[in-house]
Residue frames as qw, qx, qy, qz and C-alpha x, y, z in Angstrom:
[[0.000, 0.890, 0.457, 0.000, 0.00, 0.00, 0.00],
 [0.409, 0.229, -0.121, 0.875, 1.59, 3.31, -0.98],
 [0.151, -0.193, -0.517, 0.820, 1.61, 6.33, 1.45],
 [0.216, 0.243, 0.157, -0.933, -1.15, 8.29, -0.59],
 [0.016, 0.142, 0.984, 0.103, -3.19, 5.32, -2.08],
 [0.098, -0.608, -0.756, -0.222, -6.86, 6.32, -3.30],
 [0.102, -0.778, -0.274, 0.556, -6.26, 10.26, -2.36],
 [0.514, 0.857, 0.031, 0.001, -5.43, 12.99, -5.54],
 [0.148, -0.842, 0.508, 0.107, -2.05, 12.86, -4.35],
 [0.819, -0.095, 0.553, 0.116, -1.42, 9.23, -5.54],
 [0.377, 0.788, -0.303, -0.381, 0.92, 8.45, -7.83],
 [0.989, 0.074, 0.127, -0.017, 1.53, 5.34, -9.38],
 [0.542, -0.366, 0.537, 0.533, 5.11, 3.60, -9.61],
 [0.302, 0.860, -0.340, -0.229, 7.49, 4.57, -12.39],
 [0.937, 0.052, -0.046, 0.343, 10.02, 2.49, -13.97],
 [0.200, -0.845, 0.022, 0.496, 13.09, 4.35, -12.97],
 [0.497, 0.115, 0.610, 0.607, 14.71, 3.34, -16.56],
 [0.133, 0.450, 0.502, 0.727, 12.17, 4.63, -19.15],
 [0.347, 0.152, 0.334, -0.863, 9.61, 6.70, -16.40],
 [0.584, -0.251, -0.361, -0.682, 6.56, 4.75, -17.71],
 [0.741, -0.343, 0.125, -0.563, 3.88, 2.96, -15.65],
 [0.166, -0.440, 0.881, -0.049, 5.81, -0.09, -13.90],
 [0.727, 0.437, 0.465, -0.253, 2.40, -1.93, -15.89],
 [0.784, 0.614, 0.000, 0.086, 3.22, -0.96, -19.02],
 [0.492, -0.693, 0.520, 0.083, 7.26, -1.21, -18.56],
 [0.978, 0.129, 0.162, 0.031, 9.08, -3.36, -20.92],
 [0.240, -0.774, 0.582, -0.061, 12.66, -2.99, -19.71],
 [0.782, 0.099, -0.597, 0.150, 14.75, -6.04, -19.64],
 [0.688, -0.725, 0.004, -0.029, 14.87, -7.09, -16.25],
 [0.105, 0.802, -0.587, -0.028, 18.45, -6.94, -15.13],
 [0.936, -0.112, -0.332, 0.032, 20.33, -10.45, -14.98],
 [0.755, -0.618, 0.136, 0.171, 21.71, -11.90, -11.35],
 [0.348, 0.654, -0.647, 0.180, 25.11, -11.63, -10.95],
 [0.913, -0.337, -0.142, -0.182, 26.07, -15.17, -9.29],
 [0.456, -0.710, 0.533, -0.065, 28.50, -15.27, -6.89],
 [0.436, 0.533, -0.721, -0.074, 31.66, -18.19, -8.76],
 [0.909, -0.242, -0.312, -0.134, 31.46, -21.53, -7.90],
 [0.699, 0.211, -0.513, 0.452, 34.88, -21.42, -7.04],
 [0.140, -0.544, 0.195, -0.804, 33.81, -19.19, -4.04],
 [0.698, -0.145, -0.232, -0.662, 31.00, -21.71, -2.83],
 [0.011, 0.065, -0.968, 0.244, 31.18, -24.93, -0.43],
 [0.759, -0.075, -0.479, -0.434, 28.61, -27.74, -1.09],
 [0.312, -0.200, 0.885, -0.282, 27.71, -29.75, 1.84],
 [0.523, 0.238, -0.779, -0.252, 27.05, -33.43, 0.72],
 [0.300, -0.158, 0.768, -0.544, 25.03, -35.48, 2.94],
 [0.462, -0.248, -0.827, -0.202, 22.22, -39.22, 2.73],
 [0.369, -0.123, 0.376, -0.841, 19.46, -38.93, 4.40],
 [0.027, 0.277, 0.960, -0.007, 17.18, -42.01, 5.26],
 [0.436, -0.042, -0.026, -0.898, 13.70, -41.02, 4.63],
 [0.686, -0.076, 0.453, -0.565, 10.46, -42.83, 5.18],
 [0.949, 0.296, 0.046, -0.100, 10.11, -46.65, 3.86],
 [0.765, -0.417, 0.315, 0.375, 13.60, -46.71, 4.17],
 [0.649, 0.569, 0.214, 0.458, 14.64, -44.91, 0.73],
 [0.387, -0.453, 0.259, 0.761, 18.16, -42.40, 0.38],
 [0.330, 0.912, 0.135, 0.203, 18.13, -39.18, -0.87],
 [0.666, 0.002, -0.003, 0.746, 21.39, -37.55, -1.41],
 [0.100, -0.925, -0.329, 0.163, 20.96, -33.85, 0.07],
 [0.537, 0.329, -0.050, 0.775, 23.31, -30.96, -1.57],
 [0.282, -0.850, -0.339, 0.288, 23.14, -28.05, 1.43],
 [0.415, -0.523, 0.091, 0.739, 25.22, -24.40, 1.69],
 [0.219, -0.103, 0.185, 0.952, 24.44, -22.97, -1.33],
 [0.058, 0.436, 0.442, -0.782, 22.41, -20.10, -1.88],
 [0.367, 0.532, 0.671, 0.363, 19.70, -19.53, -4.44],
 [0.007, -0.953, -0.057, 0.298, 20.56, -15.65, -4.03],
 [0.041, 0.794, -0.525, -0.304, 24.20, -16.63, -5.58],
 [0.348, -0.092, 0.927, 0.104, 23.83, -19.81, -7.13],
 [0.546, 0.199, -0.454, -0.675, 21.83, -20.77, -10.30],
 [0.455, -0.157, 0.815, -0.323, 20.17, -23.62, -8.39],
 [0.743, 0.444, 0.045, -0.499, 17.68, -24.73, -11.03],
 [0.789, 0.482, -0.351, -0.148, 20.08, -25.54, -13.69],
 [0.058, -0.412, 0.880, -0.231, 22.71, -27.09, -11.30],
 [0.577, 0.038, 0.626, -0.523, 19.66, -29.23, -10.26],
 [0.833, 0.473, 0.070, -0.279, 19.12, -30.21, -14.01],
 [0.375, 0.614, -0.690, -0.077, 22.83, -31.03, -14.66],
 [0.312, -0.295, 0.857, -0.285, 23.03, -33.38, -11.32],
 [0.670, 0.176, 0.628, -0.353, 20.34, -35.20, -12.09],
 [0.689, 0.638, -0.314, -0.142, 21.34, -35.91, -15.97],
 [0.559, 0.394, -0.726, 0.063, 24.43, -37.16, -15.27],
 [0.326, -0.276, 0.809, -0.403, 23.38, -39.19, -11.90],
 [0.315, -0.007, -0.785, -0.533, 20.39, -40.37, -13.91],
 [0.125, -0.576, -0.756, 0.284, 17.52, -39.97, -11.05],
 [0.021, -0.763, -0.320, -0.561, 15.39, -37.55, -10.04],
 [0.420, -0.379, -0.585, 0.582, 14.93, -34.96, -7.85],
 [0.031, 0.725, 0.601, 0.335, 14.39, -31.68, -6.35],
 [0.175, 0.280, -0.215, 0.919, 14.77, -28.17, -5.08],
 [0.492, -0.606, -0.616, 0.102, 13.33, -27.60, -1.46],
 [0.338, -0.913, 0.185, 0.134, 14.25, -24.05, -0.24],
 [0.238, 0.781, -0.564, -0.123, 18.21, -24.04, -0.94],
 [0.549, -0.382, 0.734, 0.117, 18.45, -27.68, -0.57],
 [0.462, 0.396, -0.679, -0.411, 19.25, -29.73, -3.91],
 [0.689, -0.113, 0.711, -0.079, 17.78, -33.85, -3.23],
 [0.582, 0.119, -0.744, -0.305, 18.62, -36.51, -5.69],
 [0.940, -0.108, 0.183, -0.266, 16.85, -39.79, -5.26],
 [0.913, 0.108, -0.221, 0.326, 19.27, -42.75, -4.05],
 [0.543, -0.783, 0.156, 0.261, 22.81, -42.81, -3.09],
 [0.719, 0.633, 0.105, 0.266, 24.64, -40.36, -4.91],
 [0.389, -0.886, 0.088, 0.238, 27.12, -39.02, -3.03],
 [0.555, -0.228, 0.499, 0.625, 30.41, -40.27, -4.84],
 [0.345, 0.554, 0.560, 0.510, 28.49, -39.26, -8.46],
 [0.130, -0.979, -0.158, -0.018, 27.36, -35.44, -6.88],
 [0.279, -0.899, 0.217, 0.259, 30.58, -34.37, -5.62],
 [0.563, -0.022, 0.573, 0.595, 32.30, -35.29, -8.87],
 [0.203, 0.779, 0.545, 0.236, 30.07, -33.38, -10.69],
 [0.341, -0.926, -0.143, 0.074, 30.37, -30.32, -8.41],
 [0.688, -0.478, 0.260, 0.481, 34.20, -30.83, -8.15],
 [0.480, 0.178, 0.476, 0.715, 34.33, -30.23, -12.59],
 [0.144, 0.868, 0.324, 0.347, 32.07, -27.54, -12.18],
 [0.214, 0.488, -0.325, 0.781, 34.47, -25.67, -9.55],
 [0.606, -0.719, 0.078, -0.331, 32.71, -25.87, -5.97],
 [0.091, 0.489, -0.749, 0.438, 34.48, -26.40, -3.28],
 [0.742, -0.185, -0.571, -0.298, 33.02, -29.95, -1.38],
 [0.015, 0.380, -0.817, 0.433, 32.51, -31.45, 1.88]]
């Protein structure tokens, strides 16, 4: 809710680029700047889960400085399971732990 919202004084957002209506706007958004893998430590950890099935959990990095998606689509290509993105944690399905932190290691993180 802005300060003067439904009085004559309202004034609707601006892009600050071009000055039009942040509706009609059609800026390119800017693109992330993502903090180098080589910067980054992956923690690497199996986790029993119900019915007795391992998921291989990738923790520490951040999905503010970390292109988690496509990391999440690379791991799971070359482990050949699935998985998923939970908040900033990465799970593959099974035990992949030796197959993840190869992966990680040729892209440039830094493992434990």
């Amino acid at each position: 809710m802005r300060l003067f919202e439904g009085t004559e004084f309202d004034r609707p957002p601006r892009c600050e680029e071009c000055g039009e209506l942040d509706a009609e706007c059609v800026c390119p958004s800017p693109e992330p700047e993502w903090t180098p893998p080589e910067k980054q430590t992956a923690r690497i950890a199996v986790e029993k889960r119900k019915r007795g099935k391992k998921v291989t959990v990738v923790r520490g990095l951040s999905a503010a400085e970390s292109d988690l998606p496509s990391l999440l689509t690379t791991l799971k290509s070359h482990c050949g399971a699935g998985g998923t993105l939970k908040e900033d944690e990465i799970e593959i399905q099974g035990e992949q732990r030796d197959r993840v932190r190869d992966v990680l290691r040729q892209i440039g993180y830094r493992v434990r």
